[in-house]
DRENDRENLUM-845205 format. One record per residue (C-alpha): x, y, z. Coordinates in steps of 0.1 Angstrom, whole numbers, plus 5000, padded with zeros to 4 digits. Layout:
<nodes>
XYZ ...
</nodes>
This chain:
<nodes>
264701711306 266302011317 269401831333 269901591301 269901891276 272702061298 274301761301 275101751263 277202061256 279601951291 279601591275 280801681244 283301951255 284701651277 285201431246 286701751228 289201771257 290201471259 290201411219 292401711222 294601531247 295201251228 296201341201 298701571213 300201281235 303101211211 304501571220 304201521261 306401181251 309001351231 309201631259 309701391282 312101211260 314101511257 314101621291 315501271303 318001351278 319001621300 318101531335 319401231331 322801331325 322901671349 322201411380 325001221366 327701501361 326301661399 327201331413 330201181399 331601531381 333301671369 332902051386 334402261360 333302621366 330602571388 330402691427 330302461452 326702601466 325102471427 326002141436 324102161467 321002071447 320701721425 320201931397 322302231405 323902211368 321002301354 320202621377 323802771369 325403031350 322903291342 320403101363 322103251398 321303631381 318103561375 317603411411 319303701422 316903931404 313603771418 315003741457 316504061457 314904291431 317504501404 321304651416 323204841392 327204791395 328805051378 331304931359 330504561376 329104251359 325304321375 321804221369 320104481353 321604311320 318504071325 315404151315 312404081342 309503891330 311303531338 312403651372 309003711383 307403441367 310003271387 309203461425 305403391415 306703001415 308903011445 305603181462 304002811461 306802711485 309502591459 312902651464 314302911435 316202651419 313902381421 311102661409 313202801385 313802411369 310002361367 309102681353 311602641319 310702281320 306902341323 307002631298 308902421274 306102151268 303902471264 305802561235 306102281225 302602221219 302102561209 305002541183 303102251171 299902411160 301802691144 304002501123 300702261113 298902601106 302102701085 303302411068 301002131074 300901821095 303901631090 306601901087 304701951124 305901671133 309401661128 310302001138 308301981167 310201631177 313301831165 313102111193 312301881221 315601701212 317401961199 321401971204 321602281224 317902241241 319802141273 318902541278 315502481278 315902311310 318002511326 316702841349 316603011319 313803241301 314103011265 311002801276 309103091279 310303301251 309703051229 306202941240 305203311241 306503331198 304703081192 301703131210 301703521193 302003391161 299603151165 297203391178 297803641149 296703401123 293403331139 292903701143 293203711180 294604041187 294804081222 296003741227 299203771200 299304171222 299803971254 301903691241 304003941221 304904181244 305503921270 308303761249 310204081243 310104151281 311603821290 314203821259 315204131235 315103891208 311303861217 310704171197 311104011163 307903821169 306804151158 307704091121 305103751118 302403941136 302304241110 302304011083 299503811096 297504161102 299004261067 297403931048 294204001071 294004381060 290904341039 288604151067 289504361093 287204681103 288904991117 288904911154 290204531145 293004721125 293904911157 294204571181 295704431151 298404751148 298704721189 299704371183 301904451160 303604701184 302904551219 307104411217 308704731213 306404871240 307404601261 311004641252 310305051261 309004951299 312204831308 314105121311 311305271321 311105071351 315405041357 314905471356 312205431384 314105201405 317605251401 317205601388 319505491353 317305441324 319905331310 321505071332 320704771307 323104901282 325505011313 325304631325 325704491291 329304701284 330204581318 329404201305 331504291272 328704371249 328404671232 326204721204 327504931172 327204921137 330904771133 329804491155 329504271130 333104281115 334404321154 333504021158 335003811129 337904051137 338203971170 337403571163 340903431165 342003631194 338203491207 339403131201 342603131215 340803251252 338103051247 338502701225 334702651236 333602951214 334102691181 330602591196 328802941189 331002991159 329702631145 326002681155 326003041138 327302871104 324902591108 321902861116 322603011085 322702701061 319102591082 317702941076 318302861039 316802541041 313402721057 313102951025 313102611004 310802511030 308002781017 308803001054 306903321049 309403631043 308203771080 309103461096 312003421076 313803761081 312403781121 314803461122 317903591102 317303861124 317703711160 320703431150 322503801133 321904121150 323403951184 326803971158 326404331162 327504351199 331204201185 330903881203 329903511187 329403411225 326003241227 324403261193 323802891199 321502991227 319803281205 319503071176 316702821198 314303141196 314103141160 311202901149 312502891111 315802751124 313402391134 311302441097 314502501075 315902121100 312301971091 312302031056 315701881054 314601581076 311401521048 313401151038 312900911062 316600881065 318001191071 315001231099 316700901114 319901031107 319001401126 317401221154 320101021163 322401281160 320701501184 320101251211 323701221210 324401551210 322301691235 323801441259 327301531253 326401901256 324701871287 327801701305 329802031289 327502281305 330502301337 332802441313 331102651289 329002941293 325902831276 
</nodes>
């Protein structure tokens, strides 16, 4: 009798599990939908070309493509640790959490490419699923939907396969907002302050957190206010350890900001107007730049779209905040790229894509899209 009564709460937990599974399969399709998307086409461009900007030693792997650019620093970072270059394009301009993610991988016996491509791709269908119960949580079922299928298929997703630290900055938002709203402080703490120490635009998350603790203010008792306020700070702590840690071991707390003005970022107030400023000089080095420049205008109309959406004013301003503030360092390059970490960007696209058409009509664009940028990634800096 014994063994049948315990035999109940593992049998039903089962069924729970795979219930769960189930009906969660539609978002391991589209992530594998999307990923094809680029896969598909990085083998291609690795074995016919073209080579662009890449180094002969990133075609050395099938999937080399995907493990360039900013991929090689952060390989650099979790072989070799952090150098500072004076005056020197160096790595301490990456932040750490995705390069040691990234060792723990290659500690299985992976390669650092091949780990570093199954980490972001891993990560992604984590955030995927997490982005999912957010957005349900948020804004219901079927805007859940679309959004969701919009991110895995998303024009300038190609990042999120590359040896990049999107995936995870992404899945750790969405896992700290989702936590927040069900009260679980340590968890959105964790989550939090992991996505500000593998992005800066990870501190934003912040903004969602407070309000969640904010709407919560009344049900919580003192010491569930505190975890609730340590949530609510656990990114900027994060985002404090860094230099903490670049003063330990390179003795330059300040070598972030050093290695940012050496990759031709420097944040200032006048940022913002450098940058249109600067624009057509920009465009005339750079013709690929139209593709930040577009993506920032289209960021903005979609961020629109998310307050017609009913997107909470935390939410809301967290994601004005990470597609803008980059503005401020007098450079457009890679607000595409930034603009993936805001989750509003995806509501403010859903709500658009509510008609059955313009869903089929956003769809098909981004297939198309995604495709076309991937075969770019040779020739412009994502």
């Amino acid at each position: 009798m014994t063994g049948r009564v315990a035999a109940i709460p593992a049998s039903s937990a089962l069924v729970d599990a795979v219930a769960w599974v189930r009906a969660r399969a539609w978002i391991v399709g589209w992530w594998g939908f999307g990923r094809a998307l680029v896969l598909g086409p990085a083998l291609v461009v690795d074995a016919f070309g073209p080579s662009g900007y890449l180094r002969r030693d990133e075609h050395a792997h099938a999937l080399g493509l995907l493990g360039s650019w900013d991929g090689l620093w952060y390989r650099m970072i979790a072989s070799d640790g952090y150098l500072l270059i004076p005056g020197h394009q160096s790595d301490p301009a990456f932040f750490p959490l995705y390069p040691v993610l990234l060792r723990g991988v290659h500690g299985l016996g992976f390669g650092y490419q091949t780990a570093g491509l199954l980490l972001s791709n891993a990560l992604l269908l984590v955030a995927l699923v997490a982005f999912e119960a957010l957005t349900r949580h948020l804004l219901g079922p079927g805007h859940a939907r679309r959004a969701t299928v919009y991110v895995a298929i998303f024009p300038l997703g190609y990042v999120f396969s590359m040896a990049y630290p999107e995936s995870l900055v992404l899945a750790a938002i969405a896992l700290a907002g989702l936590a927040a709203l069900h009260g679980r402080w340590w968890a959105a703490s964790i989550c939090a302050g992991a996505a500000a120490l593998a992005r800066p635009e990870g501190l934003f998350v912040a903004l969602p957190v407070l309000g969640s603790a904010w709407h919560r203010r009344s049900d919580l008792s003192p010491v569930r206010w505190g975890l609730a306020l340590g949530a609510v700070l656990a990114p900027a702590a994060a985002l404090a350890s860094f230099p903490l840690y670049l003063g330990y071991v390179l003795g330059d707390p300040l070598a972030w900001n050093h290695a940012e003005q050496a990759w031709g970022r420097r944040v200032s107030p006048l940022g913002f107007i450098r940058a249109f400023e600067h624009l057509p000089h920009a465009l005339s080095q750079n013709p690929w730049l139209v593709r930040d420049v577009v993506a920032f205008v289209f960021y903005a109309v979609i961020l629109a779209a998310a307050r017609r959406a009913g997107v909470s004013v935390p939410w809301l301003v967290g994601g004005v905040a990470v597609v803008v503030l980059p503005l401020f360092s007098g450079s457009f390059e890679s607000i595409g790229r930034f603009g993936l970490l805001a989750p509003p960007v995806f509501w403010g696209l859903a709500w658009l894509g509510r008609k059955r058409g313009v869903d089929r009509a956003i769809r098909a664009a981004s297939v198309v899209l995604l495709v076309a940028a991937t075969v770019t990634v040779p020739y412009v800096f994502p």
